[in-house]
C-alpha positions as CSV (number, residue, x, y, z in Angstrom):
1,X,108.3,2.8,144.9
2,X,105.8,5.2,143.1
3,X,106.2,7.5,140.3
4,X,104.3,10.5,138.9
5,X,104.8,12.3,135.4
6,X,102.2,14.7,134.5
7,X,101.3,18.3,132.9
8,X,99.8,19.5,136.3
9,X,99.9,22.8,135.5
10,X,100.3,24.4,132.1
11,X,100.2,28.1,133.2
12,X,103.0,30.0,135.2
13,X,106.3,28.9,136.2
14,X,106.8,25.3,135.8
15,X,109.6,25.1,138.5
16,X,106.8,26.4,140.9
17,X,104.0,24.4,139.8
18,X,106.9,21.0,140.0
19,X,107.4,22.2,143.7
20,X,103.7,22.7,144.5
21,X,103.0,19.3,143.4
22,X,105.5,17.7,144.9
23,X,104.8,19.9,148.5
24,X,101.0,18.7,148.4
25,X,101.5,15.1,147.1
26,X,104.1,14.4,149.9
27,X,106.6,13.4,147.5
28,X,110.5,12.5,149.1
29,X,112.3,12.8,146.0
30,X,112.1,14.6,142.5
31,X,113.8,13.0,139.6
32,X,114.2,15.1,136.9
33,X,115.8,15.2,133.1
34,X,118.0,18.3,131.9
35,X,119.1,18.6,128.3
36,X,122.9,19.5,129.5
37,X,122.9,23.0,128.1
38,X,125.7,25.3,128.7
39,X,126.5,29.0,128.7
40,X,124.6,31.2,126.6
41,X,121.9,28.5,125.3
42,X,120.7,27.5,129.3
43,X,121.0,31.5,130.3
44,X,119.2,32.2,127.2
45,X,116.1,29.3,127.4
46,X,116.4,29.3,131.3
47,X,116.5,26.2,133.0
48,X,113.3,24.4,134.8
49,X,115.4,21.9,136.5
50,X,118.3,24.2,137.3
51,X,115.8,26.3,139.5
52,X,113.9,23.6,140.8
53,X,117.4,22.0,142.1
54,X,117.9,25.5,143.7
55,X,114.8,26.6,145.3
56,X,113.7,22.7,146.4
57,X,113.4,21.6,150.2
58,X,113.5,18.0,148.5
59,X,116.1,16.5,147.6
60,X,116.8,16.5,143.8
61,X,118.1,14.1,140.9
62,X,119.1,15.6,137.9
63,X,119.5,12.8,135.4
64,X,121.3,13.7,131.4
65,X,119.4,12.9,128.6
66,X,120.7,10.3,126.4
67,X,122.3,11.3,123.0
């Protein structure tokens, strides 16, 4: 199994530039960590993998950070 982690794109959304990566590079799956915000900090800061999980074709796999 390959894996990829990089700053592909540092300007605009990062959501969009996460699925334009993954679209191009042919990827099956996107794992991705979330800092397990709630209420008014997530809606607040936003939420890359939140809209990622939402607007993705690919399957997604949100996995909690460790405390």
């Amino acid at each position: 199994m390959d894996s990829c982690s990089r700053n592909h794109d540092r300007d605009g959304n990062p959501y969009q530039a996460i699925l334009s990566y993954s679209t191009a590079n042919d990827i099956d799956l996107v794992v991705m960590r979330t800092h397990g915000r709630t209420g008014i900090p997530r809606d607040l800061l936003g939420s890359v993998t939140e809209n990622v999980i939402r607007t993705s074709a690919l399957p997604v796999l949100s996995v909690r950070e460790a405390k």
